[in-house]
N, C-alpha and C positions, 0 to 999 in steps of 0.2 A: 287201208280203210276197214279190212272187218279181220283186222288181229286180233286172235284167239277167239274168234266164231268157229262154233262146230256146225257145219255144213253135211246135211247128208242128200245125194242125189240118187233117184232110184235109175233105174238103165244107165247108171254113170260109168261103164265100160267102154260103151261107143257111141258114134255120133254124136247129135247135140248134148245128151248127158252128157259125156267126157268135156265136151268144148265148155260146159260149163264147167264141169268140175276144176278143169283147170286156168279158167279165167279166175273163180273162187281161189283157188291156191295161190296164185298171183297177186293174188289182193289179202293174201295173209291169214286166209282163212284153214282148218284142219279139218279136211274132205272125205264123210265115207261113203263111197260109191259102194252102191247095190246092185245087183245079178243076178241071173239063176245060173251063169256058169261061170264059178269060178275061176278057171283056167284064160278068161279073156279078162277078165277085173284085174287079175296076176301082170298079166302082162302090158292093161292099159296103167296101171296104177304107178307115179312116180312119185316122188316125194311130197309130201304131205297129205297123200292120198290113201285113205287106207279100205282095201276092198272088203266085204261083205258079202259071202253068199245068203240071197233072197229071195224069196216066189211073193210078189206083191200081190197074186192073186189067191193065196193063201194066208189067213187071217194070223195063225197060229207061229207062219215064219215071219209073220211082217214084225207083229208082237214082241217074239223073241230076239229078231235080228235089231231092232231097234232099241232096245233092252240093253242088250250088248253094244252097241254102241256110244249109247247114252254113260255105261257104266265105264267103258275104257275113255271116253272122249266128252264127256260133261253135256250138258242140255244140248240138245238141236234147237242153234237159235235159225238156222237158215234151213228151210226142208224145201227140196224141190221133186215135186211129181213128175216124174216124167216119162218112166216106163210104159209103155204100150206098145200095142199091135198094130199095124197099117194093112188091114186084108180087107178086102170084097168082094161082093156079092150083090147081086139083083135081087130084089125080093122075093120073085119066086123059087130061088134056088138057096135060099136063106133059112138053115133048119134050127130049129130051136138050141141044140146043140152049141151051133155055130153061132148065136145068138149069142148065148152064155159064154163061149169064149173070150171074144170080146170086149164084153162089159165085166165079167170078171177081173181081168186085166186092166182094161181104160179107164174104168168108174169103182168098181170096185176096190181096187189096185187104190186107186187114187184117194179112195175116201180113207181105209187103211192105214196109210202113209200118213196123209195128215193129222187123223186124229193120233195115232199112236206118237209121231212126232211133237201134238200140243202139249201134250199131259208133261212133258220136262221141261216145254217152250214157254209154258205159266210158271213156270219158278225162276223165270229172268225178268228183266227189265225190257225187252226187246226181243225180237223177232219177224221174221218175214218168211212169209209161205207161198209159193210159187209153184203153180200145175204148166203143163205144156199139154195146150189145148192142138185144137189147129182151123186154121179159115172153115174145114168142115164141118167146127163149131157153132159159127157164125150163120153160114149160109147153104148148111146141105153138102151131098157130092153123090152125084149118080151112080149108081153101081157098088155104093158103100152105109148102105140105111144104118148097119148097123154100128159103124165106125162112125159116123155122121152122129149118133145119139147119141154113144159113147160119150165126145166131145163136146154135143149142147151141154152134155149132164153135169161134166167137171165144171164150166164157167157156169151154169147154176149153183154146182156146191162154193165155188171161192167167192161169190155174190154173194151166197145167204152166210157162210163165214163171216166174209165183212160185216155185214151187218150184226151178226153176233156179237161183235167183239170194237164193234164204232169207237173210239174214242181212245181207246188199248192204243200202248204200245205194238200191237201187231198189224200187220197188213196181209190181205189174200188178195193176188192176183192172178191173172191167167195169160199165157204168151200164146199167140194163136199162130202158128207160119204157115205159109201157102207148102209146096216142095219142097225141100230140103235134100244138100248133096250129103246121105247118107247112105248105108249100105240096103235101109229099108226101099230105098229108090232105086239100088241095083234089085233086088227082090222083084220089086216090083215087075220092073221092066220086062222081067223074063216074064213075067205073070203075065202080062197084057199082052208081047208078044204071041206066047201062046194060045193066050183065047182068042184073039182079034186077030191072028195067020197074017202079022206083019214082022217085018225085021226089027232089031231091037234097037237099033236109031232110031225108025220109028215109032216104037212104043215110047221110049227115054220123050221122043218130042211130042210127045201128045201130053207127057205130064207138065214136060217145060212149058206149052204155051197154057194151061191153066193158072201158071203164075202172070201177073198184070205186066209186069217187064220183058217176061216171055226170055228171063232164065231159071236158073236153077239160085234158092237162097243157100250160102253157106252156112253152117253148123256154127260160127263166130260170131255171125249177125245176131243169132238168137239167142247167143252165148253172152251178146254187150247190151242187150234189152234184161237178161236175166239181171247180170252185173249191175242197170242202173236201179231196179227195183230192191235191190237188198241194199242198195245206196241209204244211210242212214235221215240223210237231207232228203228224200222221198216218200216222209211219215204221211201226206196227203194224198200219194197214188193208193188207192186202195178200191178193191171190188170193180174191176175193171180186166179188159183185157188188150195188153199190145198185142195191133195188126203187123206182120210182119209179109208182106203178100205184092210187095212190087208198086202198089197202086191200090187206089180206093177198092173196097170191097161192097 
């Protein structure tokens, strides 16, 4: 379906990046995953995958790493946003600092990516641009204001994207998932274990039941939502975003 699409995924080392990445490879597409460490892109990376050391939250590696990209592996007709941060915080212990990190990363990161990714994506016939939002996009999450805005922010930019570009061959979409069985979920766990002086089964189950299923989504699920959006029969999904959350949000 997308042979000889150059695909580039950012956090395509692990979790749902990878699981895209290598649903893209599957589908014939030539994949560079992006990182900031090396050493795990080395060892997620298997054939047709070519890794990319990158800090998406610096303007000047995003520029260059996609540059080089571009130049070994022809236009990014498929660019997917995806790298970020999953940390929180309550407002009052939320410092400006801490602020900046993760919109750095989540919004910033993400604005980066795509524009740097257009500018070779206009000199094709085709393309699709894909951010990984998440439900706390949509509707908030207590203890994460700042990761929370992050998330409205990107499904604002792939909104007004669309509408930029109405009628183009391109599309902006956004994948929103509740949980996710990734390692930012083992992270976490420990995280809320600690603060909340519970065990980490029950930390692990306090995120499960905020999904509407009341389990954990796999890194695949979100990986065959990505897959059907770069689907070329899809030219009318655009400026939207898949819910991926168990149940109505």
């Amino acid at each position: 379906m997308l042979d000889g699409k150059h695909a580039l995924v950012t956090g395509g080392g692990t979790g749902i990046g990878l699981a895209i990445a290598q649903a893209l490879v599957e589908n014939g597409a030539k994949v560079t995953i992006t990182g900031r460490r090396p050493e795990v892109l080395e060892e997620a990376a298997t054939t047709g995958m070519f890794p990319l050391a990158m800090d998406v939250s610096d303007e000047g590696s995003v520029r260059d790493g996609i540059a080089q990209a571009v130049a070994k592996r022809g236009p990014v007709q498929i660019c997917v946003a995806n790298a970020g941060i999953a940390e929180g915080r309550k407002l009052h212990k939320t410092s400006a600092e801490f602020w900046r990190k993760i919109m750095a990363t989540n919004l910033d990161g993400c604005f980066y990516t795509v524009r740097e990714s257009l500018g070779s994506m206009l000199e094709t016939d085709w393309g699709r641009v894909i951010a990984v939002s998440s439900i706390a996009g949509l509707r908030g999450s207590a203890g994460a204001g700042a990761y929370a805005a992050s998330k409205h922010g990107v499904i604002g930019m792939m909104r007004s994207f669309a509408e930029d570009f109405l009628g183009s061959p391109y599309t902006f979409n956004s994948i929103c998932p509740g949980y996710v069985d990734t390692p930012i979920v083992t992270r976490n766990t420990e995280s809320i274990a600690a603060r909340a002086g519970v065990s980490d089964t029950e930390a692990r189950d306090m995120m499960v039941k905020l999904n509407r299923h009341q389990k954990l989504i796999t890194p695949q699920e979100v990986a065959a939502a990505a897959l059907w959006l770069c689907n070329p029969i899809c030219e009318s999904v655009n400026g939207t975003e898949v819910r991926i959350a168990g149940g109505p949000i």
